[in-house]
N, CA, C and O atoms as a GROMACS GRO file, in nm:
protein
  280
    1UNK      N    1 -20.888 -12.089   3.152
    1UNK     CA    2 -20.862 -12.176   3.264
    1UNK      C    3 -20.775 -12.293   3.219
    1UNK      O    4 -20.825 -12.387   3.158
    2UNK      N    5 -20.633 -12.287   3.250
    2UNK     CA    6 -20.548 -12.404   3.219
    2UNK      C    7 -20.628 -12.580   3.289
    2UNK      O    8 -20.744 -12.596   3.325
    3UNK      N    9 -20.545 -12.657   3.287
    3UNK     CA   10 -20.547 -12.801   3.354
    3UNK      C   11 -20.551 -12.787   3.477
    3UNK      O   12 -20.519 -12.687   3.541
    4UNK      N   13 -20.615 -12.952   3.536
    4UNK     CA   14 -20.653 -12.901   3.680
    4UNK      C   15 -20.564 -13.037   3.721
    4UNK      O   16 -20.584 -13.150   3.678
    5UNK      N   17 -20.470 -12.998   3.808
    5UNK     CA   18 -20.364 -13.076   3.912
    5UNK      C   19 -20.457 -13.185   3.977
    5UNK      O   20 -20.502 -13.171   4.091
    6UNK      N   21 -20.482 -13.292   3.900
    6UNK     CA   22 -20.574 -13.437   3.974
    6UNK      C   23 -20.500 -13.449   4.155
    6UNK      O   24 -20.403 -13.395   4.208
    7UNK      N   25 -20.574 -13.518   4.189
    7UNK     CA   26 -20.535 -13.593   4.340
    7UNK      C   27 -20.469 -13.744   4.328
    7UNK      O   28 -20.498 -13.827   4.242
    8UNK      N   29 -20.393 -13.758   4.415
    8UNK     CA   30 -20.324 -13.897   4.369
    8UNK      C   31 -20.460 -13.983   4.390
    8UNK      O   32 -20.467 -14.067   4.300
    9UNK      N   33 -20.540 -13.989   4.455
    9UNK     CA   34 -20.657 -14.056   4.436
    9UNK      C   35 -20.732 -14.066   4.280
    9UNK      O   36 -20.754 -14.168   4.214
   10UNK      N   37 -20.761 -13.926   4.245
   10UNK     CA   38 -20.809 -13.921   4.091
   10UNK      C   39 -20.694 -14.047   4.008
   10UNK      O   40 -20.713 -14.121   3.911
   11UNK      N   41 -20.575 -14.028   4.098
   11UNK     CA   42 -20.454 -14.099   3.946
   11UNK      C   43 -20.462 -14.222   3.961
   11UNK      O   44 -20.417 -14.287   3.867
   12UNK      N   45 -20.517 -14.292   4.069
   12UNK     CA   46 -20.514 -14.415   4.087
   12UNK      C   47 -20.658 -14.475   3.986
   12UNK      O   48 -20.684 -14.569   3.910
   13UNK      N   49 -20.710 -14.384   4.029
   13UNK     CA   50 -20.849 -14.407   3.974
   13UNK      C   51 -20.838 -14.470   3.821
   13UNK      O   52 -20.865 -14.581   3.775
   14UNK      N   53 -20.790 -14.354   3.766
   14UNK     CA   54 -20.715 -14.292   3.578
   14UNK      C   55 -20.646 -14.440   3.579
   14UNK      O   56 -20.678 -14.503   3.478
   15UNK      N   57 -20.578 -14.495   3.649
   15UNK     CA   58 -20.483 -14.595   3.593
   15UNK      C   59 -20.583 -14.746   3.636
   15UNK      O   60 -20.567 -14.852   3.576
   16UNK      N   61 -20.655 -14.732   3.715
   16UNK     CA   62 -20.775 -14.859   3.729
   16UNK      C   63 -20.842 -14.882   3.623
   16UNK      O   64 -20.875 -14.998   3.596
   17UNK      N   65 -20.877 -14.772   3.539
   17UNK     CA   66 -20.991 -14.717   3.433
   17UNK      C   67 -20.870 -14.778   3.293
   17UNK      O   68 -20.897 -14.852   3.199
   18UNK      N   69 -20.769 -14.727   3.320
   18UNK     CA   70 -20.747 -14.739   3.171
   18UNK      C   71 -20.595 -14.843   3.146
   18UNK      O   72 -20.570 -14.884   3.033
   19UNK      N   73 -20.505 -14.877   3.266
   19UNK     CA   74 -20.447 -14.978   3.234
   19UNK      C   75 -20.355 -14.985   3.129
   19UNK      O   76 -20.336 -15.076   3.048
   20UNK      N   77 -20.283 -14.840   3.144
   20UNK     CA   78 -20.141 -14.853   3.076
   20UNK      C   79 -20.010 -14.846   3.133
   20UNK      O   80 -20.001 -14.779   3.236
   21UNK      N   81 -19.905 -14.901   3.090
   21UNK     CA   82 -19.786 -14.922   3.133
   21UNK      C   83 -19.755 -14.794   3.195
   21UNK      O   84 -19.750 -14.784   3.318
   22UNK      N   85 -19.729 -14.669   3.098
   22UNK     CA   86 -19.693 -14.517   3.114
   22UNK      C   87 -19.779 -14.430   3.178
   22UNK      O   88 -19.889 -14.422   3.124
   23UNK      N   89 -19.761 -14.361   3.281
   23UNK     CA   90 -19.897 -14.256   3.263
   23UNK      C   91 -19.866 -14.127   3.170
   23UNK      O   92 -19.761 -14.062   3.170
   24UNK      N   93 -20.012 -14.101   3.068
   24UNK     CA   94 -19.994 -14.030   2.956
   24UNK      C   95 -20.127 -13.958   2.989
   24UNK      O   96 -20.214 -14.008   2.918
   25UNK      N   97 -20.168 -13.880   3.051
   25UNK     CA   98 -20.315 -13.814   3.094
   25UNK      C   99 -20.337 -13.671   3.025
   25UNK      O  100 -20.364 -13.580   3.103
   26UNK      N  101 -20.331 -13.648   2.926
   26UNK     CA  102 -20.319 -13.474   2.905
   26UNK      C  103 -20.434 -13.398   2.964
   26UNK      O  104 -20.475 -13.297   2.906
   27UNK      N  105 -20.476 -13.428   3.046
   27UNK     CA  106 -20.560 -13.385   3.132
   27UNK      C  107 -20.531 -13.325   3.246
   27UNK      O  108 -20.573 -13.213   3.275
   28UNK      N  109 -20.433 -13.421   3.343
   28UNK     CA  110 -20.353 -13.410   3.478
   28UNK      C  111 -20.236 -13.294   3.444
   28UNK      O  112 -20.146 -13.309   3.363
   29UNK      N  113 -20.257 -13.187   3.517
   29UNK     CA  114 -20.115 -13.100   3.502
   29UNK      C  115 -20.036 -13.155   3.553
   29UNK      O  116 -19.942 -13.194   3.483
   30UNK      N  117 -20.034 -13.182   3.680
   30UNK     CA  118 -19.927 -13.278   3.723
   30UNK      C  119 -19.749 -13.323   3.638
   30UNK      O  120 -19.770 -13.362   3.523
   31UNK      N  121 -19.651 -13.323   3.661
   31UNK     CA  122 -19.540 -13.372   3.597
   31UNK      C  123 -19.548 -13.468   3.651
   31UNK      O  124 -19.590 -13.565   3.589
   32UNK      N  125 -19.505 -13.481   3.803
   32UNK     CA  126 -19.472 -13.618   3.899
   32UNK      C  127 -19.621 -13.669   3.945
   32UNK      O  128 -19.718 -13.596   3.965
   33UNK      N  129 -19.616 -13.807   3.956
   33UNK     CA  130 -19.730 -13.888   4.003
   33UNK      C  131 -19.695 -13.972   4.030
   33UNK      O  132 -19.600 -14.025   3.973
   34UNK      N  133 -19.787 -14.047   4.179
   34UNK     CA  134 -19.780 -14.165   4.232
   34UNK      C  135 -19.730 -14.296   4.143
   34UNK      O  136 -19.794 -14.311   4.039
   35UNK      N  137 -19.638 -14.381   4.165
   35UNK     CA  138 -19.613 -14.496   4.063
   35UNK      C  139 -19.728 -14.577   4.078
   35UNK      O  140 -19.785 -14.567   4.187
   36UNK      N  141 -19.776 -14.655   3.995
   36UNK     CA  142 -19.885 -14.742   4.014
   36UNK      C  143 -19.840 -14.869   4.109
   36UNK      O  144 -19.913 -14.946   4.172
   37UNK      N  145 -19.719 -14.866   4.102
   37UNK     CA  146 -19.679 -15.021   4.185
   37UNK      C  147 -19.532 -14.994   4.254
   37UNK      O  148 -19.430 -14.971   4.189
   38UNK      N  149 -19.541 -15.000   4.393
   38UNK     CA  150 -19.438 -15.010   4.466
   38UNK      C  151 -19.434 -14.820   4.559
   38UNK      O  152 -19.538 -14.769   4.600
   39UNK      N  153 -19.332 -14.770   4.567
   39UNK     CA  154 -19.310 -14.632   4.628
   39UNK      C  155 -19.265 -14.569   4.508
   39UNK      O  156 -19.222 -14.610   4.401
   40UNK      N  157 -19.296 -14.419   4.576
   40UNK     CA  158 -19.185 -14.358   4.452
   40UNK      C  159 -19.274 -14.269   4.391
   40UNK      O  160 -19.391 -14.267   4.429
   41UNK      N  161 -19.218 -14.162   4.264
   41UNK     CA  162 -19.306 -14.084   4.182
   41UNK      C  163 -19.237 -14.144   4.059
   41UNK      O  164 -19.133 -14.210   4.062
   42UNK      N  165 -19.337 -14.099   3.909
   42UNK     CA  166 -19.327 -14.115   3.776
   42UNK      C  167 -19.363 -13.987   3.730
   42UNK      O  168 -19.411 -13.892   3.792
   43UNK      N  169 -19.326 -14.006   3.588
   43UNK     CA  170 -19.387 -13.886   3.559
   43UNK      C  171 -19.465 -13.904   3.410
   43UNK      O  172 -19.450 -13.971   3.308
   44UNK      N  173 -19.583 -13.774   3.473
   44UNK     CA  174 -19.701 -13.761   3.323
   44UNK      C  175 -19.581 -13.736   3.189
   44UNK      O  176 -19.506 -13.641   3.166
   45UNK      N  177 -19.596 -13.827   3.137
   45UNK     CA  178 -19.551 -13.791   2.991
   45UNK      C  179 -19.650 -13.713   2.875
   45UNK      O  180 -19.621 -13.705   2.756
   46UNK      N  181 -19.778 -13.656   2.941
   46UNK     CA  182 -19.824 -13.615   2.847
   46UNK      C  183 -19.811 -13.451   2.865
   46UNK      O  184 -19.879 -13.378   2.792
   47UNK      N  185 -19.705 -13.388   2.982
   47UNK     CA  186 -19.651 -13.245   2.997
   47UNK      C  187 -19.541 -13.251   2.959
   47UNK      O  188 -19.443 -13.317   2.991
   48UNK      N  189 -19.565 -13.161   2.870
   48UNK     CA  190 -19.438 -13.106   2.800
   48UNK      C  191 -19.333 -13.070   2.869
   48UNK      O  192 -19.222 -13.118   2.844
   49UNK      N  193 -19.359 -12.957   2.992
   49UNK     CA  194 -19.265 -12.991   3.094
   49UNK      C  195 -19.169 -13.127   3.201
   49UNK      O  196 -19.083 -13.125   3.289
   50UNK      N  197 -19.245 -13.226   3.128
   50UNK     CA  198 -19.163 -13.372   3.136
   50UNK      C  199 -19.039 -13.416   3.088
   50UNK      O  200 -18.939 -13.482   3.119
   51UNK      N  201 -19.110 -13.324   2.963
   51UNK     CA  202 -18.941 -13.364   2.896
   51UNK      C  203 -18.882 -13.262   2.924
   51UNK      O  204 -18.846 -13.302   3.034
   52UNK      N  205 -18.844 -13.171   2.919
   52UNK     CA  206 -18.756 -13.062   3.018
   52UNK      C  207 -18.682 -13.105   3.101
   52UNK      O  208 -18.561 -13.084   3.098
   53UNK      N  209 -18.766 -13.198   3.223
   53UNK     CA  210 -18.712 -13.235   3.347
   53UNK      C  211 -18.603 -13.355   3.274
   53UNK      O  212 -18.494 -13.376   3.327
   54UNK      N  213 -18.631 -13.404   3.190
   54UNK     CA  214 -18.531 -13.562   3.156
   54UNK      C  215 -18.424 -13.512   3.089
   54UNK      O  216 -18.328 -13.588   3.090
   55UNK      N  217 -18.400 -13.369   3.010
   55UNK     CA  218 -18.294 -13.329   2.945
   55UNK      C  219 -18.241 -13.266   3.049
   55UNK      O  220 -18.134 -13.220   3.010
   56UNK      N  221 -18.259 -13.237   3.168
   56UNK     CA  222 -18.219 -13.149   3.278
   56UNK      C  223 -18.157 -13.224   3.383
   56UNK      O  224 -18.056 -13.191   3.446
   57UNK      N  225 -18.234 -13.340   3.400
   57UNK     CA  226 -18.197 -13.456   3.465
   57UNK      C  227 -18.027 -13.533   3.390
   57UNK      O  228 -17.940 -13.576   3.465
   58UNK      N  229 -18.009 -13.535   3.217
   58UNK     CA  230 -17.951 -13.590   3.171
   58UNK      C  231 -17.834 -13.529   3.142
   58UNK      O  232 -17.725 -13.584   3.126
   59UNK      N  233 -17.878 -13.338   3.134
   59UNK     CA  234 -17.742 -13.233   3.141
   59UNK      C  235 -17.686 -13.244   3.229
   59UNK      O  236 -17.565 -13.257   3.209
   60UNK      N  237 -17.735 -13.248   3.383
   60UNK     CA  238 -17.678 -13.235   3.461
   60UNK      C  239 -17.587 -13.406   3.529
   60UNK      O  240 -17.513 -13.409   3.628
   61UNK      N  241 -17.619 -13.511   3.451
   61UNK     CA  242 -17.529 -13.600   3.453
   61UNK      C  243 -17.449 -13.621   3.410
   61UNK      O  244 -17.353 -13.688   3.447
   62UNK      N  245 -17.482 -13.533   3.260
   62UNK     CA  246 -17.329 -13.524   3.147
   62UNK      C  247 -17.262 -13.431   3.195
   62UNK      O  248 -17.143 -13.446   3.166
   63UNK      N  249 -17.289 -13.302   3.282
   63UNK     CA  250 -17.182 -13.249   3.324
   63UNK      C  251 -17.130 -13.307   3.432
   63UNK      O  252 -17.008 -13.300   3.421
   64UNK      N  253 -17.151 -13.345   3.502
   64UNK     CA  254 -17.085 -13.385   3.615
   64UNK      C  255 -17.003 -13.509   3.550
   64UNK      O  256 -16.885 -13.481   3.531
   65UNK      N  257 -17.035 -13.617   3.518
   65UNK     CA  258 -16.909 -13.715   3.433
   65UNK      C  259 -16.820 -13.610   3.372
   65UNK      O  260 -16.712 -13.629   3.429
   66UNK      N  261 -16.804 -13.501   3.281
   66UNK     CA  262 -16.711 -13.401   3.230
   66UNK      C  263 -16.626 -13.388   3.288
   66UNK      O  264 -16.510 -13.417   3.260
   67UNK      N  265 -16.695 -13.313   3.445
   67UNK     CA  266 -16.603 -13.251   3.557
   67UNK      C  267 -16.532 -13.371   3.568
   67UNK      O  268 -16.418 -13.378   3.523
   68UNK      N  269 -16.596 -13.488   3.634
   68UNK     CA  270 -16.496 -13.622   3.673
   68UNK      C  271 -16.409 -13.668   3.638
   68UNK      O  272 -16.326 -13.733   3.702
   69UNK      N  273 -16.418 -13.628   3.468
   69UNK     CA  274 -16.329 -13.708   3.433
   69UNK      C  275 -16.199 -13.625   3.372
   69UNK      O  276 -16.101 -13.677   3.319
   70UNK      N  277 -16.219 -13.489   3.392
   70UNK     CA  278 -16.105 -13.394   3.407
   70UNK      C  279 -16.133 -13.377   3.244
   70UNK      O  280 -16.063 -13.301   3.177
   0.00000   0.00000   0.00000
């Protein structure tokens, strides 16, 4: 039985309880989660699939500047 996908309720909870800058839960499958302050999603840095998304996020900015700039 893998990790179990918390509720943004559980995440609020997790970040009342423990009061860190990052959320780092290796617990939460979750990638994206509620920000603790303001709108918006963050993401669990403790899935490996996190970082995936930021080199994917960062390829696809370096290619597109490439294309732009001929």
């Amino acid at each position: 039985m893998g990790k179990k996908r918390w509720t943004w309720e559980e995440v609020s909870k997790w970040r009342a309880e423990n009061r860190q800058m990052l959320y780092f839960n290796k617990e939460d499958a979750n990638i994206f989660v509620p920000k603790a302050y303001g709108f918006g999603l963050t993401i669990n840095w403790a899935n490996p699939l996190a970082y995936v998304v930021i080199v994917a996020v960062i390829a696809v900015i370096f290619v597109i500047r490439t294309v732009i700039r001929g």
